[in-house]
N, C-alpha and C positions, 0 to 999 in steps of 0.2 A: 777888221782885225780879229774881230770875236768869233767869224764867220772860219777865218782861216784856220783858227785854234780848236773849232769843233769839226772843220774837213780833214786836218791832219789826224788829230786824233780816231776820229772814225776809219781814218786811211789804217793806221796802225792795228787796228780792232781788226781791221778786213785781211789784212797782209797775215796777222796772228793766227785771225781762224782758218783761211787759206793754206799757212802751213800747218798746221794741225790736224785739216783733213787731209793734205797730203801726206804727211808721218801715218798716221792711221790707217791709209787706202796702203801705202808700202807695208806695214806689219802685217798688214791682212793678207797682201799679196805672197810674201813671204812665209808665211804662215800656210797657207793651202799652197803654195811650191814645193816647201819642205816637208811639211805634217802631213798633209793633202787632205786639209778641213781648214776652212777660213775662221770657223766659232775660237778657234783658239787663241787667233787673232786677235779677236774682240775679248775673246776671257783674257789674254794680256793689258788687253789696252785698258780695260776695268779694272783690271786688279792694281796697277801703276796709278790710274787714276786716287781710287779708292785710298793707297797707303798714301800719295804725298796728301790729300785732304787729310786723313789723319793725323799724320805727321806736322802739318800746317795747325791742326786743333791745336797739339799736343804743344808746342812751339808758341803758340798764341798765350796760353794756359798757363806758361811757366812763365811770359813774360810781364803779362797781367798780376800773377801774384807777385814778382818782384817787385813792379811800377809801384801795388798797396804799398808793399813793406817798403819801399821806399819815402812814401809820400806820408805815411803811417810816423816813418821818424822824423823827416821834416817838418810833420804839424807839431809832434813832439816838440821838438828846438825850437820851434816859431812860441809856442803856447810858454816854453820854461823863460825864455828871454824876453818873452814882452814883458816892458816895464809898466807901474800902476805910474796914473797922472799926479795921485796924490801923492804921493811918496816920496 
């Protein structure tokens, strides 16, 4: 069972990168069709890469400091409403 959950998944890995080097051999082809230089290609396919990591950073960043300030007030409430045993 465990066996089939780590072939699918590698299946899926292989299908991903498969099509991703096919989108990339097409920009490239495309790119020396039209421009008639392939680097352009690649300076496309870098520079797309490059912004959605970015953007991925930048996305992660603002959700991390919500999660704080969220979890920031929660320990808040938790800390003002716990009751003493003695009391």
């Amino acid at each position: 069972m465990k066996n089939n959950a780590v072939l699918n998944r590698f299946g899926q890995y292989v299908g991903g990168t498969a099509l991703a080097m096919a989108t990339v051999y097409v920009i490239v082809h495309a790119s020396n069709k039209f421009l008639g230089d392939p680097s352009y290609g690649i300076i496309a396919v870098f520079s797309t890469f490059m912004l959605s990591f970015l953007y991925s950073m930048a996305k992660s960043d603002v959700e991390r400091k919500d999660r704080e300030a969220r979890w920031a007030k929660q320990e808040a409430d938790r800390k003002g409403s716990r009751k003493m045993l003695m009391e």
